[in-house]
KEFIZA-134118 format. One line per field, with one value per residue (C-alpha): residue in three letters; x, y, z. Coordinates in steps of 0.25 Angstrom, whole numbers, m for minus. Each point is the difference from the previous one (the first is absolute). Layout:
N
residu <- c(ALA, ...)
x <- c(X, ...)
y <- c(Y, ...)
z <- c(Z, ...)
//
This chain:
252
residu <- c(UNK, UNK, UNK, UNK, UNK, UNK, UNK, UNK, UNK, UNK, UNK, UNK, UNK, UNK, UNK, UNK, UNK, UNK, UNK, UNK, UNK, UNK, UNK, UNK, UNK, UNK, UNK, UNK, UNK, UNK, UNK, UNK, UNK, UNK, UNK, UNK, UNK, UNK, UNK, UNK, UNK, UNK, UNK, UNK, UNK, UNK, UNK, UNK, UNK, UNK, UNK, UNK, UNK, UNK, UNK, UNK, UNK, UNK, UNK, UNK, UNK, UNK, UNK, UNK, UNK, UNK, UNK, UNK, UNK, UNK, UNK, UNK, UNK, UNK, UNK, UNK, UNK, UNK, UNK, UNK, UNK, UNK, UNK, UNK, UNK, UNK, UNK, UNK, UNK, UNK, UNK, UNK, UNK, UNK, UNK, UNK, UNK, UNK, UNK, UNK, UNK, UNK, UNK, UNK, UNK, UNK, UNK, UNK, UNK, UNK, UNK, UNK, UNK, UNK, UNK, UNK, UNK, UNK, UNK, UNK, UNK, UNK, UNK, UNK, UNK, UNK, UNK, UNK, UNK, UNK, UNK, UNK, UNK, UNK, UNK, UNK, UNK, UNK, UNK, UNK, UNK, UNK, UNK, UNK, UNK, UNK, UNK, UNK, UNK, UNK, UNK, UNK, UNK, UNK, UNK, UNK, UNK, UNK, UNK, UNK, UNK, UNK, UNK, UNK, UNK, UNK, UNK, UNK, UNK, UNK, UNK, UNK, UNK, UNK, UNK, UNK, UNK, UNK, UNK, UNK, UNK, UNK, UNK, UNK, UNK, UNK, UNK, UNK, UNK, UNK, UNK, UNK, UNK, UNK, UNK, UNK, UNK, UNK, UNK, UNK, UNK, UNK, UNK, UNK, UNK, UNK, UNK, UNK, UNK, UNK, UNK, UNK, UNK, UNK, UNK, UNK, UNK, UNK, UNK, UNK, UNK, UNK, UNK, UNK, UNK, UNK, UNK, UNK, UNK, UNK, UNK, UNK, UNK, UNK, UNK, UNK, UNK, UNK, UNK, UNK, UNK, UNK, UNK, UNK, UNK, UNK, UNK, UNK, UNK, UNK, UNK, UNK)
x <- c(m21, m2, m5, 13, 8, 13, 6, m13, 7, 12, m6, m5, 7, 9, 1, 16, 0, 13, m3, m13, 0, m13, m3, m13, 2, m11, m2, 9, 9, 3, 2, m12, 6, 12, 13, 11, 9, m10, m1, m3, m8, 0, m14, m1, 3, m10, m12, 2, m2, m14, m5, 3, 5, 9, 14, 12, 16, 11, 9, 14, m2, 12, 10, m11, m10, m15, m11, m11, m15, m9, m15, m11, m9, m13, m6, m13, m3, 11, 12, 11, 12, 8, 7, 12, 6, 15, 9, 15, 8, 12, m1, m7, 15, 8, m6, 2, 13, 0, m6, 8, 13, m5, m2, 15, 4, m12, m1, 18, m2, m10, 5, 14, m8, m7, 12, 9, m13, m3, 18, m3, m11, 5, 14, m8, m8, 9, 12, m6, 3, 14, 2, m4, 9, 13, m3, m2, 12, 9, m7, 8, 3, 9, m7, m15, m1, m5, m16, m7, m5, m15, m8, m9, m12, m11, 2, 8, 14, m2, m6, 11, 10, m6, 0, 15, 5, m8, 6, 15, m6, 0, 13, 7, m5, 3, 14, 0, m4, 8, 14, m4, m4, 15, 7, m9, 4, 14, m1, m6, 10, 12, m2, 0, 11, 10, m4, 2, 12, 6, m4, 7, 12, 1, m3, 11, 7, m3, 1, 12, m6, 5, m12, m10, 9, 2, m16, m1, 10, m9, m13, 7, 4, m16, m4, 11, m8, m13, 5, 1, m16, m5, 12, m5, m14, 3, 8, m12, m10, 11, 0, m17, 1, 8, m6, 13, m2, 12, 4, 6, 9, 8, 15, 12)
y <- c(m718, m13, 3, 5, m10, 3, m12, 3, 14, m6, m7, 11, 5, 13, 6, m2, 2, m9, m7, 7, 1, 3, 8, 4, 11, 5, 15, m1, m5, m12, m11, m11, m9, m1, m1, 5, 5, 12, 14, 3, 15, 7, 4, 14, m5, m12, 9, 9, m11, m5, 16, 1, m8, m12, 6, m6, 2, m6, m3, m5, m11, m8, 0, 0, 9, m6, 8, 1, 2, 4, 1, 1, m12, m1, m9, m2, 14, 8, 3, m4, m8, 2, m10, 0, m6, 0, m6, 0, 9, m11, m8, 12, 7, m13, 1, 13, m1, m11, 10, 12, m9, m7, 14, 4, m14, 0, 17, 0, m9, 2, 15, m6, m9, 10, 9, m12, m3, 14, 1, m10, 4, 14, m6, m9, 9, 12, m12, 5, 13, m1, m8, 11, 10, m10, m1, 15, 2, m8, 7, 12, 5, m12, m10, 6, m18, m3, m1, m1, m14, 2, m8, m9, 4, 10, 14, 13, m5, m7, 10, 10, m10, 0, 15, 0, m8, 5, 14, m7, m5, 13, 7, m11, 3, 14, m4, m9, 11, 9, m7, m4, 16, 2, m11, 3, 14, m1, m9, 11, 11, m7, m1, 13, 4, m11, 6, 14, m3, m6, 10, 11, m7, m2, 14, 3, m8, 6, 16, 8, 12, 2, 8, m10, m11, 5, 2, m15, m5, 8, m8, m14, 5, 2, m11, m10, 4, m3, m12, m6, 3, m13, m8, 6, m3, m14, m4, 7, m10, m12, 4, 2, m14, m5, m8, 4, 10, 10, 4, 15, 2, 13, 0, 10)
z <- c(586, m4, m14, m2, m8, m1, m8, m12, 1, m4, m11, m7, m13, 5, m13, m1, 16, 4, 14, 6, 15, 8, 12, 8, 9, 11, 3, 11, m6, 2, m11, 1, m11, m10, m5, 9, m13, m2, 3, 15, m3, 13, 8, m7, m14, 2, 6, m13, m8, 8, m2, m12, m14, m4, m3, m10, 4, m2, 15, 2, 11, 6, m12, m11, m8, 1, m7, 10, m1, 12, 0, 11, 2, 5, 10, 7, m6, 3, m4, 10, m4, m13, m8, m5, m13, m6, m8, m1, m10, 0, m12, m9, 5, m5, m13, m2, 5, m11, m10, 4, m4, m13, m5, 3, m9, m10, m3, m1, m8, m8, m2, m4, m10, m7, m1, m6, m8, m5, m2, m11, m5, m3, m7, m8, m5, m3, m5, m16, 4, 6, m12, m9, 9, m3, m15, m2, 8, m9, m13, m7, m14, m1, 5, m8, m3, 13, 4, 14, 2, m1, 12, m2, 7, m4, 7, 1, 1, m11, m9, 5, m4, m15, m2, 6, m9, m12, 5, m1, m15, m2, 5, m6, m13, 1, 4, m13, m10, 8, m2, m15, m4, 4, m6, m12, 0, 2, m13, m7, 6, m3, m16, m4, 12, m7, m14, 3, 7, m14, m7, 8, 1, m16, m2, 12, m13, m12, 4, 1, 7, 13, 4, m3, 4, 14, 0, m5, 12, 9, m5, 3, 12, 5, m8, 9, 11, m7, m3, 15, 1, m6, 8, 12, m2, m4, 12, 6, m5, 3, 14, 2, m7, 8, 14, 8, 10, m1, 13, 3, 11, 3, m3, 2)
//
């Protein structure tokens, strides 16, 4: 047994093993050499390890996990005792103990980042559009003057932008020939209106017959109510000119 050396066991790299502990066990059972903090196997358990293979487990001993390795060893041609190596489990469990709690702060945390990040993100970007929105909302047939600020970057907001406000460009000139062809047309309406009206009245004048006179009454009479036409469609173009909303409420 002395070419087992115990402290050169120690020395040898344990592949992130923390505090290795050795023991050498004979076939009866009983522990030859070692560290007292190991496993202690029982007769059965260390007789299946000479008659068969080396075997891995993990064992709670005293108040701590060590992971435990035993394997047969050989001497003077047989195979009769059994060595036995483990190591503790304690300072793997404190750091991922450690780990287990820097993942409730870092992952919160992180998670709460990304959202704020992706929060401002998302209202950055879509801030031209709600612009658009507040614009368009404010344009109507009174207010046709107004365009949608066009952004300053080179994508689809900003081409929508171009053809909304070309679209307005549009309307606006619509509205604009629209209120001229009536203020010009109640100009042409009105002429002749006024000139027929004089002329009935100094026919009304000049004509003794009652028959014809009553028929001539009868035309002025029509041709008053004509006559509010082109006033009518003049405070109709005031009022489209006009950039004052007319609010209409119910009354008794």
């Amino acid at each position: 047994y002395k070419q087992f050396n115990f402290q050169e066991l120690k020395s040898v790299p344990s592949d992130g093993l923390k505090r290795p502990a050795f023991q050498l066990f004979s076939s009866d059972g009983k522990m030859i050499i070692g560290d007292t903090v190991n496993a202690n196997p029982d007769l059965i358990f260390l007789r299946s390890i000479i008659k068969g293979s080396d075997k891995f487990e993990i064992s709670k001993i005293g108040r701590h996990w060590r992971r435990i390795y035993f394997s047969p060893i050989e001497l003077n041609e047989k195979t009769n005792h059994v060595l036995v190596i483990s190591s503790s489990l304690e300072e793997l469990h404190e750091d991922l103990e450690r780990l287990q709690l820097l993942f409730f702060i870092v992952i919160p945390t992180g998670l709460l980042f990304a959202g704020f990040s992706a929060y401002w993100i998302a209202k950055k970007a879509f801030k031209p559009v709600n612009d658009m929105i507040a614009t368009a909302n404010e344009i109507s047939a009174y207010s046709l003057d107004k365009r949608l600020r066009i952004p300053k970057t080179n994508d689809e907001v900003k081409a929508l932008s171009i053809t909304l406000n070309s679209m307005i460009d549009r309307l606006d000139k619509t509205f604009k020939s629209h209120r001229q062809f009536i203020a010009d047309a109640t100009h042409e309406i009105r002429t002749p209106i006024t000139v027929i009206q004089t002329e009935l009245k100094l026919s009304l004048k000049r004509i003794n017959d009652n028959q014809t006179t009553d028929r001539i009454k009868t035309y002025l009479d029509e041709h008053e109510k004509l006559s509010k036409l082109p006033t009518s469609l003049m405070a109709l173009v005031k009022i489209d000119a006009s950039k004052n909303v007319i609010e209409i409420s119910d009354i008794r």
